[in-house]
C-alpha positions in Angstrom: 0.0 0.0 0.0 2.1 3.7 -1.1 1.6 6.7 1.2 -0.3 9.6 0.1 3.7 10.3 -1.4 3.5 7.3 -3.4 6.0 5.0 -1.7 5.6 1.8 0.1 6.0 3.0 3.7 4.9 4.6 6.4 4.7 8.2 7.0 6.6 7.4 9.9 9.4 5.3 8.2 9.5 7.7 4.9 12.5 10.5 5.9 11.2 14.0 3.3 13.5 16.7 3.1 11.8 19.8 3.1 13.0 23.0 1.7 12.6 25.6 3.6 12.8 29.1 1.9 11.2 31.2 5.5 7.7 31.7 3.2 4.1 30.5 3.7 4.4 28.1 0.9 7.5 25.7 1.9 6.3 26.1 5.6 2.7 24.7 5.3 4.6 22.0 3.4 6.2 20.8 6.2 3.4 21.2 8.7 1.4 19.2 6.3 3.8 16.1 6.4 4.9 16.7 10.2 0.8 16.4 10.8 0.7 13.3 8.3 3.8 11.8 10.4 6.1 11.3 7.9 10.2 11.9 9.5 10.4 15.4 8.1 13.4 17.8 8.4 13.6 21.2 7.1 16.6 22.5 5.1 17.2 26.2 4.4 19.6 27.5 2.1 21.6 30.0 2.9 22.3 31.8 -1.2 23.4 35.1 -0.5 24.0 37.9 1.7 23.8 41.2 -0.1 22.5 44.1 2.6 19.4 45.4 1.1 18.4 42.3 -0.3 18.5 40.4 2.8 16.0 42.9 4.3 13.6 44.0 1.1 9.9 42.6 0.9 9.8 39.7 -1.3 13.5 38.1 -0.8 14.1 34.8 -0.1 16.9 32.1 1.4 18.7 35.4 3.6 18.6 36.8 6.4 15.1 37.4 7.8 14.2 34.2 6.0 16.3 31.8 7.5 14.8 33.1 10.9 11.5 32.7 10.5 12.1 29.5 8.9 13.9 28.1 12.0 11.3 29.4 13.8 8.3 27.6 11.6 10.6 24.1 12.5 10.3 25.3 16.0 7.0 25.4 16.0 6.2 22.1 14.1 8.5 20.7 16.2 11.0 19.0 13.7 14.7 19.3 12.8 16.0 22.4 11.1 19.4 22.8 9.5 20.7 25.9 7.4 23.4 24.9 5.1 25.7 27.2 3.5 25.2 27.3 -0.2 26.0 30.8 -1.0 29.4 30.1 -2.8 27.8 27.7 -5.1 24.7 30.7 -6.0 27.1 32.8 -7.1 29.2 30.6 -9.7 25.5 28.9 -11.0 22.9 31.6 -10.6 24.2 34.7 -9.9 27.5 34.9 -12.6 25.1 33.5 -15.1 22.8 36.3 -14.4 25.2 38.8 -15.4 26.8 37.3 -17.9 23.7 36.6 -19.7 22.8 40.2 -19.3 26.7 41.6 -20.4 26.1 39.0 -23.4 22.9 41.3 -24.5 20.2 38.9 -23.3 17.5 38.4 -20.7 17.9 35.8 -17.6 15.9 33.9 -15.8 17.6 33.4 -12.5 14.6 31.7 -11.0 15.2 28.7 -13.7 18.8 28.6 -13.1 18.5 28.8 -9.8 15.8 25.1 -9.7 17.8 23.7 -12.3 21.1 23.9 -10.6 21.1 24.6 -7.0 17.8 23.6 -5.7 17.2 20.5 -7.5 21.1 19.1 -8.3 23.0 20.3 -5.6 19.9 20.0 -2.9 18.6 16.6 -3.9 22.6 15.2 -3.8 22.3 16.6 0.2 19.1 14.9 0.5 20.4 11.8 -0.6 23.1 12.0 1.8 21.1 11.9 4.7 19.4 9.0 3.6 15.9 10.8 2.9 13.6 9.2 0.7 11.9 12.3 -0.7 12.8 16.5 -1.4 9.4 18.1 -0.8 9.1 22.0 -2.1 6.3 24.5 -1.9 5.8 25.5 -5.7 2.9 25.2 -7.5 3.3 22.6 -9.7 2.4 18.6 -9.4 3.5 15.5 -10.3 2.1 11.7 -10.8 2.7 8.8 -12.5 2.5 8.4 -16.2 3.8 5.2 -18.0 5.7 4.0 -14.9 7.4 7.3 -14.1 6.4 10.6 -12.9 5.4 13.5 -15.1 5.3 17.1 -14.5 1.5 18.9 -14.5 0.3 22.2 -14.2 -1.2 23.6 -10.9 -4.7 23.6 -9.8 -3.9 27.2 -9.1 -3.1 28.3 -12.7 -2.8 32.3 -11.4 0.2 30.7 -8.9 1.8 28.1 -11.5 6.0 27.5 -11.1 6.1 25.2 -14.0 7.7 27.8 -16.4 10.7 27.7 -13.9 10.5 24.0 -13.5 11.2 22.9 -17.4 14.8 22.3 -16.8 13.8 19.5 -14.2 14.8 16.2 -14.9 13.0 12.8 -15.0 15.6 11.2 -12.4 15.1 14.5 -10.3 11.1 14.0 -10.3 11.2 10.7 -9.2 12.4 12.3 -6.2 10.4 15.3 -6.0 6.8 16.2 -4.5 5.4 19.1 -4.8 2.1 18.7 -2.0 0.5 22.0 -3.3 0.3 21.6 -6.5 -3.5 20.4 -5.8 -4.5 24.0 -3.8 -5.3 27.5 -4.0 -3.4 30.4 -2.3 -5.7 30.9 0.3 -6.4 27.7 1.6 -2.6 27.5 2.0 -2.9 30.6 3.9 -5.5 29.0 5.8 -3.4 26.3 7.0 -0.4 28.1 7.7 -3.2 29.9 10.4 -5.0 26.7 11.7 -0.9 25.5 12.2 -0.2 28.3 14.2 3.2 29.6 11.4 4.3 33.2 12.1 4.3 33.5 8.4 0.8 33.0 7.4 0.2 36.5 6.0 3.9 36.7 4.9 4.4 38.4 1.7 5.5 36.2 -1.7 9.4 35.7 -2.7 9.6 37.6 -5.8 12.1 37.4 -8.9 15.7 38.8 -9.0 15.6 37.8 -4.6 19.1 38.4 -4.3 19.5 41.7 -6.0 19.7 44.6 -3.9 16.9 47.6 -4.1 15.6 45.3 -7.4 17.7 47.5 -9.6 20.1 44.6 -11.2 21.6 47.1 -13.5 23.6 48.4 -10.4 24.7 45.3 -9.3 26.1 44.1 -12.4 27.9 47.2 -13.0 29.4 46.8 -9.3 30.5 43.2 -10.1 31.8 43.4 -13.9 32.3 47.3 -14.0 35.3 46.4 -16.7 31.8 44.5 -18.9 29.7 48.1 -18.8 30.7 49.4 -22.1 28.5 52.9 -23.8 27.4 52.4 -27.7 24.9 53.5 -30.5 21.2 53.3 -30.2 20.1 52.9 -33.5 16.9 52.9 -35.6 16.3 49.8 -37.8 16.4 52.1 -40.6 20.4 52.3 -39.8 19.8 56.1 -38.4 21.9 56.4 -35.0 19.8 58.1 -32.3 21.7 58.2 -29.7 24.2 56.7 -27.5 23.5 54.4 -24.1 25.7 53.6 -21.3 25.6 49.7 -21.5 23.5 46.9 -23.5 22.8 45.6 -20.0 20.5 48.4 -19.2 17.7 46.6 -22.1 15.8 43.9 -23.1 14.4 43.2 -25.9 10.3 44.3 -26.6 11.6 47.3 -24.2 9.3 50.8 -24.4 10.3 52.4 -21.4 13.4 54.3 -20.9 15.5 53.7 -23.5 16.9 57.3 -23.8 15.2 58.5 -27.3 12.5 60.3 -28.5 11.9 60.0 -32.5 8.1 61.3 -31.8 7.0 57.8 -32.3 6.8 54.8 -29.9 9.9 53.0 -29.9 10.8 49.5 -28.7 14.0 47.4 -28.5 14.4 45.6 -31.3 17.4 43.8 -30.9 20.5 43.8 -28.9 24.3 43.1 -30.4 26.1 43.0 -27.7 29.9 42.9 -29.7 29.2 45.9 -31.2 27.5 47.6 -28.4 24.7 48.6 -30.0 21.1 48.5 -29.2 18.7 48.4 -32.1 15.5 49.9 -32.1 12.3 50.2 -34.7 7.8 49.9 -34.3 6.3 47.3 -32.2 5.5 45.7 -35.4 9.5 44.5 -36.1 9.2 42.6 -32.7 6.9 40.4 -34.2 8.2 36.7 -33.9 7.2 32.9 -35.4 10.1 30.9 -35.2 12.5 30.3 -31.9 15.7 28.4 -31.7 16.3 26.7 -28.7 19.1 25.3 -27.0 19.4 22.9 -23.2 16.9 20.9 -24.6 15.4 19.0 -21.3 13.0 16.4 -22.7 10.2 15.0 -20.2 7.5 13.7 -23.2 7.0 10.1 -23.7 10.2 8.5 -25.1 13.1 10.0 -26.8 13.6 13.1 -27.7 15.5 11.5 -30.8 12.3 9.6 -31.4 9.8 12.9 -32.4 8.4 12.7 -36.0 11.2 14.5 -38.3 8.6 17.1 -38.9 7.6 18.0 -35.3 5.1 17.5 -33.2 2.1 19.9 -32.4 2.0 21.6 -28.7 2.0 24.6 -26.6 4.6 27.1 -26.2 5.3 29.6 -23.7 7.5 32.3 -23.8 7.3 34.1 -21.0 6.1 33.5 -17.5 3.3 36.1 -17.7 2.4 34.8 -20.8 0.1 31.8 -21.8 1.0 29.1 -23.8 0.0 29.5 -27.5 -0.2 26.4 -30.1 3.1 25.9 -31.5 5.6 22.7 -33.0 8.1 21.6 -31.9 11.0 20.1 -34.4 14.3 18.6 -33.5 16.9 18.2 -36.6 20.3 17.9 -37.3 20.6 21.7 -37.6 18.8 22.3 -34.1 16.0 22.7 -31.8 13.4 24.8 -33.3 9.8 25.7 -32.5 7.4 27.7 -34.8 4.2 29.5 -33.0 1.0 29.3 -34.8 0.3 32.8 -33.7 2.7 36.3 -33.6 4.5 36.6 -30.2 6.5 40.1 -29.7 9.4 41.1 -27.2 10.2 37.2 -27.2 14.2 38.1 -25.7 17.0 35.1 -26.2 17.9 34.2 -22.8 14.5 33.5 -21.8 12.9 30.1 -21.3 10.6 28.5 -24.2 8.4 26.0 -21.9 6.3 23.0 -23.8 3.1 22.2 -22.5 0.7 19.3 -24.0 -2.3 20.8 -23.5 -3.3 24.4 -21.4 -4.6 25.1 -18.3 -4.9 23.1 -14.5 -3.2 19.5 -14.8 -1.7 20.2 -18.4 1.7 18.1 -18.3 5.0 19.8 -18.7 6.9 18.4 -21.9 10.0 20.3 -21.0 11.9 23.3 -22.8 15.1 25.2 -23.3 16.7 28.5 -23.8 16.1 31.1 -26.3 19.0 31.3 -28.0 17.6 33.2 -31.0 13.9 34.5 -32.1 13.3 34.7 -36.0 11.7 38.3 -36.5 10.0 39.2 -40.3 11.6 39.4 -43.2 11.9 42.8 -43.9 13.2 43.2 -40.0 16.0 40.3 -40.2 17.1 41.6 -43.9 17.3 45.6 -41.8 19.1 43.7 -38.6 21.7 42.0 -40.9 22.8 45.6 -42.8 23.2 46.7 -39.1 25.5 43.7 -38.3 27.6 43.9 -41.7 28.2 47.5 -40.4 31.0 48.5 -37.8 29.8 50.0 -34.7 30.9 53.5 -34.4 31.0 54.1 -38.4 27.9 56.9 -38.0 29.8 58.9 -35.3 33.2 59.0 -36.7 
């Protein structure tokens, strides 16, 4: 007979790992499994220490965190450790942040972060101390499909992870619960009250935790100050506008302070990050159908070597305030590619391309990779290579 975790024990002989980040979420996870008697022990991760951040609303894994989640294990009356991990966030999460932005694309920390730290280095420490299971609190859920688990959609669509998940692997979700991925926000709240947790009513971890203020910009110049080089803002037409102080400072499908005024809205069209220059043109040139991907991670039935030389048909998402659109998915010799049945704009390389099979509560997670490269329309790629083929500098000398 399995648990309600799906092995064949005992609460009381199954050892779960709990990660422990000092939110609501994480904590009502391990009240939940201390109540169902299962051996639980609470881990928190200590990731970075970087003043401000440690005390701004919506951090996470630092300072004020690790307190209140020592005091939720107080309370629930089960071991607590906080293990030193901030050496390990810098090289995986943190340097990748800002050489992703230095390199003229858009992170996502959150992903790195999961696919690295959380579920690599974290499930290796869980295995150490003999535990059976890694429990988290993001909204997501897994069950068994085919004799191994698969990765779903929330019933909480407004809350789900999975766009942070993809890079999860299927040896990792054999060893992974997720016990909200079945609730709404407010009946975890609820819980966290009926349990007694200081952090019922705490407010959510947000993105970018571990950057001071939330201004990243600053940071990265601070740590790579050498990497922070001024260029040419130019118009797709070739015109140069302007000048910025560093490529790190956009992102492409940017309106909003970009530092020109042509008396028409501009948006950032593209970033070249070797020549310094940011590109810029109408909303209309962001307009994308084709993404190349690379990290492929793979959690659909079978092989990925196995898909139908000319694709399969599924759900794309580009973004994680976006929705997944119908899209296909192909995987040849010459790369990863998938093609959107509809127009997506602002789609930055850098970013995550997550595969869904179907949309909405309990659709499963087919995995994804990184942008690498977003096809824009003819008449914008044909403008963006006359730009390339150009040297930097050659309007200004």
């Amino acid at each position: 007979m399995l648990n309600s975790l799906g092995l064949p024990k005992r609460p009381a002989d199954t050892k779960v790992i709990v990660a422990m980040s000092g939110g609501v979420d994480s904590s009502v996870v391990a009240g939940l499994l201390a109540r169902e008697g299962y051996d639980v022990v609470g881990i928190t991760l200590q990731l970075y220490d970087h003043g401000a951040a440690t005390h701004r609303k919506g951090a996470c894994c630092a300072g004020q965190d690790i307190h209140d989640a020592r005091r939720v294990a107080e309370r629930l009356g089960i071991a607590h450790y906080v293990l030193d991990y901030e050496e390990r966030f810098r090289h995986a999460v943190i340097d990748t942040f800002v050489d992703t932005y230095v390199a003229g694309k858009t992170p996502v920390p959150c992903a790195s972060c999961n696919q690295t730290v959380k579920f690599a280095d974290l499930l290796e420490t869980a295995r150490e101390l003999g535990a059976d299971l890694l429990a988290t609190g993001h909204y997501v859920a897994t069950r068994e499909v085919g004799g191994r688990r698969a990765l779903f959609t929330p019933a909480d669509v407004e809350r789900d992870q999975s766009y942070f998940l993809f890079g999860t692997t299927e040896a990792q979700l054999d060893l992974l619960r997720f016990p909200l991925g079945g609730m709404e926000k407010a009946e975890v709240r609820r819980i966290a009250r009926e349990l007694g947790l200081i952090v019922a009513d705490k407010a959510d971890s947000q993105d970018i935790c571990f950057v001071p203020t939330g201004r990243y910009a600053e940071m990265i110049e601070r740590l790579r100050p050498d990497a922070v080089e001024p260029g040419e803002i130019v118009h797709l037409d070739g015109r140069v506008l302007g000048r910025h102080d560093g490529v790190l400072h956009y992102t492409v499908g940017q309106r909003r302070g970009i530092g020109v005024a042509l008396g028409e809205p501009l948006y950032v069209i593209h970033i070249d990050a070797a020549q310094r220059r940011v590109v810029v043109g109408p909303r209309d040139a962001l307009a994308t159908r084709r993404l190349t991907l690379t990290g492929l991670n793979w959690l659909g039935d079978g092989p990925v070597a196995a898909l139908p030389p000319d694709g399969i048909d599924l759900f794309a998402r580009v973004r994680s305030t976006r929705a997944p659109q119908p899209a296909r998915l192909v995987v040849s010799d010459e790369g990863v590619f998938v093609d959107l049945a509809g127009e997506e704009t602002g789609v930055a390389p850098g970013q995550a391309c997550v595969l869904y099979e179907a949309v909405g509560p309990g659709a499963r997670v087919l995995g994804g990779g990184w942008i690498d490269a977003a096809s824009q329309g003819l008449e914008a790629e044909a403008a963006l290579r006359r730009l390339a083929a150009r040297p930097a500098e050659a309007a200004l000398a």
